[in-house]
C-alpha positions, 0 to 999 in steps of 0.5 A: 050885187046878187047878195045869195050867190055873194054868200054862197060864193064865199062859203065854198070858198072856205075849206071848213065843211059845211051842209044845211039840212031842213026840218025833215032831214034833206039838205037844203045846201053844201058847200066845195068842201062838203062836196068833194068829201061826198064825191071821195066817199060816193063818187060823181053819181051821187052828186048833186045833192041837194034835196036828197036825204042827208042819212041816206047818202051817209047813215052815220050822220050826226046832224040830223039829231039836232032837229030831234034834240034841239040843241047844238052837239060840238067836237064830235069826232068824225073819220074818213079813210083818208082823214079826220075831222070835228063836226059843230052842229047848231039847230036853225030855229025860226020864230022860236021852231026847229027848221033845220041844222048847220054842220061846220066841220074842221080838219083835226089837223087845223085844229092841231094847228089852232092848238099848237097857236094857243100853245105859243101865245099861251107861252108868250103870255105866261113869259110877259108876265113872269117879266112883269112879275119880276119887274115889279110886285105889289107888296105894299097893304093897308097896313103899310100906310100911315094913318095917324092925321085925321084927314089920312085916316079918312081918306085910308078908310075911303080907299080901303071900302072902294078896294072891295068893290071893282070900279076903277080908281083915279089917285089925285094928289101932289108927287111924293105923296104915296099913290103907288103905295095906295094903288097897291093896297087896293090891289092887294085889298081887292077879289083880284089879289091872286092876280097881277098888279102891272104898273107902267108909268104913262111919262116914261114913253114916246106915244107909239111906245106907250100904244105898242107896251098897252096893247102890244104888237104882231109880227112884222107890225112896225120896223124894229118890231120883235119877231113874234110880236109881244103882248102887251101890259093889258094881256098880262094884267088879264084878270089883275091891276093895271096901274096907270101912272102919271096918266096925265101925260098919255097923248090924245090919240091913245086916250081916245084907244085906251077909253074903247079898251075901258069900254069894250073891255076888248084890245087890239094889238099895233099891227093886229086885225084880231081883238083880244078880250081882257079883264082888267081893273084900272087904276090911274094917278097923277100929280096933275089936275085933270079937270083942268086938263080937261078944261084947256082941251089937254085931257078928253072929258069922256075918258075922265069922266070914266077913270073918276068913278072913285076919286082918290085923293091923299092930302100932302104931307103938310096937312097932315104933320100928325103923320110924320112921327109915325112916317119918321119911326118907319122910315127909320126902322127901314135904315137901321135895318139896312145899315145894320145898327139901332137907329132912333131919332129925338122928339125934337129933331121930329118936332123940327120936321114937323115944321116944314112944309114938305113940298116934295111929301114923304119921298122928301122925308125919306131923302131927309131922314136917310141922308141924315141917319149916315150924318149922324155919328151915333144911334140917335138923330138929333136935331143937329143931324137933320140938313138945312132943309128940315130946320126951323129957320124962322128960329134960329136961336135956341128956344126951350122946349115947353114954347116949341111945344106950345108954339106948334099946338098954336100954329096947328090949331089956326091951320085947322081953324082956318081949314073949317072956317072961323065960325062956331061951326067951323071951330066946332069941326077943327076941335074934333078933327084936332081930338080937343074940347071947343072950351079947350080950343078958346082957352088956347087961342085966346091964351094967344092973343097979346 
């Protein structure tokens, strides 16, 4: 292949107009375009026109001043009799000299065009997210997460230090526990809270979905495909939060996009050739262990290793029952404003839930304290009120309240013992973690013993 005639066969083949002039001004080439304007403006005698001074065919040409100036001059308006056009001009340097200049001239009514374009998908884009808005909002802050339990407040003070920076974030921790609640805060903590925070759960779609609602779709991508194409969730989140729930469950093919996407910071839509430059930050959760998933092959170790930059994980509900009086007093101001009446709940229907296990953490105290806040009959949740689930059921006979007390302090100081070890220094770490004295810690475990 004669690669010269292949470029200059592909240049005339562009209606764009384009002349290469050289350091003293004369054109060194012009392509079909630039041609037949000077055979409009000149006639057939003026052709050909290479070697011939560019300002003496036309005095009014502007690129010779980039030899002069050394620096590119765009959107220079140009008019003929019979149409207008905006010239780009650019220096050609070599070994760091001036030796020529590029003019690439374009029709003002394909710029009108190019314009009208932006205009629709500028639209498109603005309407996508005006969905997504309306969809779903980060209203949740720092404030709004319960951090009483020392291991809650140290992992709430991690969270809120990485919110400040622009790394991406990986939630890890059991269903129910609040990741959506702490992706939102990070969002609404961070140099991106003006922006949006676009949430999509990774479960809820088929693998084409989930590729086609990321990265959206062009005209006539695929059967059924809306007229127009869509933008996808990470245009809309162009400059925001993308939070990618239950990432878990994302097919292997699409990881692989969604990792060149992280990298490359670029998307290209389903059906598309052209891609799309976007500025989002990633955060991702799941209930799952990716490492492990990572392990038996279901989770690519390139992407993980790119979402575990900072790895969030909030404890369940069951290390943490300091939490859940606050958790409760919450949740129930929540429902006496819904039902519209003073709703309270006793110590000891708290100290009832402070017993169980939780395993589906605080979505399944919510559940609980609601079904139990339309039992009760007055304003106060008693212990009876609570259902079978949240009861001590290892206790069914009444027991005075100064023993329930002291049988709680017991199991929790062995829970957190067992936590940091049962050695000085591991006692040491439990009776601060627990805000107790190590004497304090002895007297009561030994107090315990038969």
């Amino acid at each position: 292949m004669d690669l010269e005639r292949t470029i200059i066969s592909a240049l005339d083949a562009i209606d764009e107009r384009i002349t290469v002039i050289d350091e003293e001004g004369r054109i060194v080439f012009c392509n079909r375009a630039y041609r037949e304007l000077l055979k409009r403006e000149l006639g057939e005698k003026a052709l050909p026109v290479e070697g011939k001074l560019l300002r003496e065919l036309r005095p009014g040409a502007r690129l010779p001043d980039v030899l002069r100036d050394g620096k590119p001059a765009v959107r220079i308006l140009r008019k003929e009799s019979a149409s207008s056009y905006f010239a780009n001009t650019y220096p050609i340097r070599e070994e760091g000299k001036v030796r020529g200049g590029i003019s690439v001239g374009l029709n003002i009514q394909d710029a009108y065009l190019l314009t009208e374009e932006y205009k629709k998908y500028e639209q498109k884009r603005q309407q996508a997210i005006k969905t997504v808005n309306q969809r779903s909002a980060a209203r949740y802050t720092f404030d709004d997460i319960v951090a009483v339990d020392p291991r809650s407040k140290a992992v709430k003070a991690f969270a809120y230090r990485i919110a400040q920076s622009d790394v991406t974030v990986l939630l890890q921790s059991e269903t129910g526990t609040g990741k959506e609640l702490y992706a939102q805060a990070i969002h609404n903590a961070s140099g991106r809270r003006r922006e949006m925070f676009v949430p999509v759960n990774c479960a809820n779609f088929t693998s084409s979905m989930l590729e086609s609602e990321l990265f959206g779709y062009v005209d006539g991508a695929f059967t059924g495909a809306k007229k127009g194409g869509k933008i996808g969730l990470f245009e809309a989140a162009n400059g925001g939060t993308l939070f990618l729930d239950e990432i878990s469950e994302m097919d292997l093919p699409l990881q692989s996009k969604l990792l060149r996407a992280l990298q490359e910071r670029r998307i290209r839509p389903v059906g598309g050739v052209r891609e799309v430059d976007v500025d989002v930050r990633i955060i991702a959760a799941c209930n799952a262990d990716l490492a492990q998933y990572v392990e038996n092959g279901k989770f690519r170790k390139d992407l993980y290793f790119r979402l575990d930059i900072a790895s969030v994980k909030v404890p369940p509900l069951r290390d943490r029952p300091a939490d859940i009086p606050e958790l409760s007093k919450v949740i129930i101001q929540e429902m006496a404003a819904k039902m519209k009446r003073p709703l309270s709940i006793t110590s000891e229907a708290v100290m009832s839930l402070q017993r169980y296990h939780w395993p589906g953490n605080v979505r399944e105290l919510r559940n609980v304290l609601e079904l139990s806040a339309f039992m009760t009959s007055g304003e106060t949740i008693e212990e009876s009120d609570l259902p079978p689930l949240a009861q001590d059921l290892e206790e069914p006979d009444p027991v005075p309240l100064k023993e329930r007390i002291r049988a709680y302090e017991l199991q929790e100081i062995r829970r957190t013992v067992q936590r940091y070890g049962d050695t000085t220094e591991g006692k040491c770490l439990a009776a601060k973690a627990l805000g107790i004295s190590l004497s304090t810690l002895y007297r009561k475990l030994d107090a315990s013993l038969p």
